[in-house]
C-alpha positions in Angstrom: 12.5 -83.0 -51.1 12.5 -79.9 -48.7 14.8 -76.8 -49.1 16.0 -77.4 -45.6 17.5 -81.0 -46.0 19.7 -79.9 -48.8 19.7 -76.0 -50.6 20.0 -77.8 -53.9 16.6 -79.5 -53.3 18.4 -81.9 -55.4 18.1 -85.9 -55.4 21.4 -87.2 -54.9 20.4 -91.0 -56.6 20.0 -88.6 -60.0 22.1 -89.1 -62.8 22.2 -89.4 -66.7 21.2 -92.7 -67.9 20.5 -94.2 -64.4 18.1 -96.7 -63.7 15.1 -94.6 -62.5 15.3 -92.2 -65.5 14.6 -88.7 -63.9 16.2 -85.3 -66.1 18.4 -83.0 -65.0 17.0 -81.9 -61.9 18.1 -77.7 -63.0 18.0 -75.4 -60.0 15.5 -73.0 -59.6 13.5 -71.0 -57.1 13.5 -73.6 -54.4 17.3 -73.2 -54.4 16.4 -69.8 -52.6 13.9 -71.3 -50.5 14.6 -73.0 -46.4 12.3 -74.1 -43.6 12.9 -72.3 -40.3 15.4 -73.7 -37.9 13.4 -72.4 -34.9 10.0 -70.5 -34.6 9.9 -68.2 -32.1 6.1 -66.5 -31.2 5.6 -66.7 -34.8 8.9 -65.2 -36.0 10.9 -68.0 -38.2 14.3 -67.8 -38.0 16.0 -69.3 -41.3 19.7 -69.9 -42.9 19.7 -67.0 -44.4 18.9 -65.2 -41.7 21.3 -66.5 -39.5 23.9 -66.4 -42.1 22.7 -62.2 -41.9 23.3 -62.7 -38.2 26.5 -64.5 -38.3 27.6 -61.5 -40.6 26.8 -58.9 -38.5 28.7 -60.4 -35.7 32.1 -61.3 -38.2 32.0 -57.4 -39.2 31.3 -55.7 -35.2 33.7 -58.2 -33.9 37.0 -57.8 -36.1 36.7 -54.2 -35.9 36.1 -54.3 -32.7 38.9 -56.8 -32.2 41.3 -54.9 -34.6 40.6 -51.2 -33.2 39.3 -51.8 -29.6 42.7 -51.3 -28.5 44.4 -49.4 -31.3 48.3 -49.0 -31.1 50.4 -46.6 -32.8 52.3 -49.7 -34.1 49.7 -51.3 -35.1 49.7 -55.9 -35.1 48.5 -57.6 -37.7 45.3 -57.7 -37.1 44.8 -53.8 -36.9 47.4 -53.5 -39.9 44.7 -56.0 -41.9 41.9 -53.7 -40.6 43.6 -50.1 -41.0 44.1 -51.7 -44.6 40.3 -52.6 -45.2 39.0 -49.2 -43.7 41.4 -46.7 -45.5 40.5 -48.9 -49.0 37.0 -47.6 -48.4 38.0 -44.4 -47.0 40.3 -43.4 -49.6 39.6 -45.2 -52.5 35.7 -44.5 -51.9 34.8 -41.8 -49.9 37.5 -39.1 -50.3 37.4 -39.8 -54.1 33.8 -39.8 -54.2 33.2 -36.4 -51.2 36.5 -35.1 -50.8 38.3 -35.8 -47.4 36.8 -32.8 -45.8 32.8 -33.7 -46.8 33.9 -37.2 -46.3 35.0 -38.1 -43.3 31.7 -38.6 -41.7 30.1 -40.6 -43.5 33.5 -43.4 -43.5 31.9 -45.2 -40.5 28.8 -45.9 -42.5 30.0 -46.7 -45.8 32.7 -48.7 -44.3 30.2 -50.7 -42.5 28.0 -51.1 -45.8 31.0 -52.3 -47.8 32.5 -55.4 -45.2 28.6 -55.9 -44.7 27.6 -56.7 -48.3 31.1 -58.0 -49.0 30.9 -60.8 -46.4 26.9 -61.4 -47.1 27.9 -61.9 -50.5 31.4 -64.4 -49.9 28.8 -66.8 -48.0 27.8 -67.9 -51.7 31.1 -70.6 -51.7 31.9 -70.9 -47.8 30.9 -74.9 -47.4 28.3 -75.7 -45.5 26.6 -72.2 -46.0 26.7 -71.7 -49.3 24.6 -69.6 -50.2 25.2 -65.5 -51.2 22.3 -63.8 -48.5 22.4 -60.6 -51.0 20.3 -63.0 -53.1 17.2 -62.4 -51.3 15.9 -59.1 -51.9 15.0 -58.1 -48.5 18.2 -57.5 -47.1 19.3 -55.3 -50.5 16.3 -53.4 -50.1 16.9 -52.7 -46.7 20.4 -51.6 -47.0 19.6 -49.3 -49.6 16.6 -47.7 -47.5 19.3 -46.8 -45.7 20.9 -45.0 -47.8 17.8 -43.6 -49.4 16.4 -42.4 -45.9 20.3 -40.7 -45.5 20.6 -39.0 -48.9 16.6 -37.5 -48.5 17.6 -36.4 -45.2 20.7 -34.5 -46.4 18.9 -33.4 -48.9 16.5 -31.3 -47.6 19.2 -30.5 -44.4 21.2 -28.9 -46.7 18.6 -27.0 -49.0 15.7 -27.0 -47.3 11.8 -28.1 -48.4 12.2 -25.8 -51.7 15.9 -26.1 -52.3 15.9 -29.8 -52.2 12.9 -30.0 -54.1 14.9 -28.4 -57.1 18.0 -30.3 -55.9 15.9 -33.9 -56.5 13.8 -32.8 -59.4 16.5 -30.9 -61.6 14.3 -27.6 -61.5 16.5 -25.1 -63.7 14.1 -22.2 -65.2 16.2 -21.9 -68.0 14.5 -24.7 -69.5 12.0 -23.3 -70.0 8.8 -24.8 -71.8 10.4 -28.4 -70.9 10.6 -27.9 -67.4 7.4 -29.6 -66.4 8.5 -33.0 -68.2 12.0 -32.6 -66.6 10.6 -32.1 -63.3 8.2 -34.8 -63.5 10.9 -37.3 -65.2 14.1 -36.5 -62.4 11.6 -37.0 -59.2 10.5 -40.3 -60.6 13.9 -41.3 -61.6 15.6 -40.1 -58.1 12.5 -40.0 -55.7 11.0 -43.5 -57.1 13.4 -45.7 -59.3 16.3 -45.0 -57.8 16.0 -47.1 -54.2 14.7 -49.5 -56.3 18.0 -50.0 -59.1 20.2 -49.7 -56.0 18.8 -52.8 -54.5 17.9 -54.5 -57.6 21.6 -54.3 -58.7 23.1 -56.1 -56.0 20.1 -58.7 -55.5 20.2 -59.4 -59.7 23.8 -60.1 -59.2 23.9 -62.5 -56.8 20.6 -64.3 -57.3 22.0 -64.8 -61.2 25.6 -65.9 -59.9 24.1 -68.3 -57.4 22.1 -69.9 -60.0 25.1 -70.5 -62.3 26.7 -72.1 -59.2 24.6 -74.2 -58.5 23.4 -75.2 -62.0 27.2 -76.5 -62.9 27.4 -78.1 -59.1 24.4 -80.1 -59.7 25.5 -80.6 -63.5 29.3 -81.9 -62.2 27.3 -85.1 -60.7 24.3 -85.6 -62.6 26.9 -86.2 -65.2 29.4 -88.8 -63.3 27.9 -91.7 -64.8 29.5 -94.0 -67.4 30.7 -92.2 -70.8 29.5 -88.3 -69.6 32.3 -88.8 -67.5 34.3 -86.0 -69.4 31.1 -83.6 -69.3 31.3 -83.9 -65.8 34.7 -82.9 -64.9 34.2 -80.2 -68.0 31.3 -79.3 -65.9 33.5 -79.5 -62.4 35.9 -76.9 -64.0 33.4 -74.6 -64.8 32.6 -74.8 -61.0 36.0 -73.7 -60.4 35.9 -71.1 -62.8 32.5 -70.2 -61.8 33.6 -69.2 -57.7 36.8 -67.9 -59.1 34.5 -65.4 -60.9 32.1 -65.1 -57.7 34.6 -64.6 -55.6 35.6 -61.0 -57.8 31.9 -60.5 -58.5 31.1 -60.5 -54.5 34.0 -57.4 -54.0 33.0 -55.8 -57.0 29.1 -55.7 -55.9 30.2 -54.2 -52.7 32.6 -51.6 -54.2 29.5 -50.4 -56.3 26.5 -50.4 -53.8 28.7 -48.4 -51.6 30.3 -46.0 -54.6 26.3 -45.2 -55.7 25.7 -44.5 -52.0 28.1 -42.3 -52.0 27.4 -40.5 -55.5 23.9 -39.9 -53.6 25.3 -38.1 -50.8 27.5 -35.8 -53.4 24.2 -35.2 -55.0 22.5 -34.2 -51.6 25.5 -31.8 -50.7 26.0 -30.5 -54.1 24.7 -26.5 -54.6 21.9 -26.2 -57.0 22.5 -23.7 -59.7 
């Protein structure tokens, strides 16, 4: 069965003790996997991709929607965003920069937050279903963002030499050390660090969508004669399972954007 008939790639006639006598069909890396919807001059255009796009245009078009004409009494729907934008602004940015260093960069961590937030709460919207954070492209792009952002600060703010010490922990005082601790900070900030930041957020939701879908299949594989219990056990630990997503999703976002901003601390912080 293709991805693109149904994301479970699952056959629906499957079930314990049934007549044809397949197993448990358990999710897997087809679960990630869909045919294009269109082809365009050899560019497919997927779900997931759409689901990116659909995202894009959710986040643009309520702030747009909520701030396009701003009031000074605000309606509900710029009360609801003024509340989403000072969460990140406040509880984010000015705790992270301080309001003065901070104010900035709001637009863009704002933007990466409802971004990830809503990529992520796709993962137990029917019909879509599925969390987009869990393919690593779009994680890795995001935080090339931010790594291209913090470099560039970086050496803004310190220069070629100065942000060489700033990224590589150069401190004479260490004397006969300092070559490993050079060598050990650039590949920890210069290499793995793009790399965890993705990884974090793609690990996450690739490993929640699995459990997801592993009890959703498991719920009716099992609805068949006596594993009629295990099945609704099962069905409750679906519940239990998008309850947990659902906090998962927000944390996720919360994080990606609080490293992001620990980065651009870093690049703004004075070397001693």
């Amino acid at each position: 069965m293709s991805a693109d008939q149904t994301q479970l790639a699952f056959d629906w006639s499957c079930r314990i003790m049934s007549d044809n006598g397949c197993g448990f069909p358990a999710p897997g890396l087809h679960s990630f996997l869909f045919k294009p919807i269109a082809t365009v001059g050899g560019f497919e255009f997927n779900k997931v991709m759409l689901l990116s796009l659909i995202t894009t245009v959710l986040v643009v078009g309520f702030f747009w929607a909520a701030f396009g004409k701003a009031k000074v009494v605000p309606g509900k729907l710029q009360m609801v965003g003024e509340a989403g934008y000072d969460f990140v602004r406040r509880g984010i940015v000015y705790e992270t920069l301080g309001k003065k260093e901070g104010e900035k960069y709001v637009p863009l961590m704002v933007s990466l937050f409802f971004f990830i937030w809503i990529m992520n709460v796709w993962s137990v919207i029917p019909l879509a279903q599925f969390p987009v954070a869990s393919i690593i492209a779009f994680p890795a792009v995001l935080a090339a963002i931010v790594y291209v952002v913090w470099l560039g600060l970086t050496f803004k703010k310190h220069g070629f030499v100065g942000g060489f010490k700033n990224l590589t922990g150069y401190d004479k005082s260490l004397g006969a050390v300092l070559p490993l601790v050079v060598v050990i900070e650039f590949f920890s900030n210069v290499l793995v660090r793009p790399f965890t930041h993705a990884v974090r957020l793609f690990a996450n939701m690739f490993a929640g969508h699995l459990l997801l879908v592993m009890f959703t299949v498991a719920s009716w594989y099992l609805l068949n004669s006596w594993m009629i219990p295990a099945a609704g056990v099962s069905f409750a630990m679906t519940v239990v399972m998008i309850l947990f997503e659902l906090f998962v999703q927000a944390v996720q976002a919360y994080v990606f954007v609080l490293l992001a901003c620990s980065y651009v601390q870093g690049a703004l912080a004075e070397h001693h």
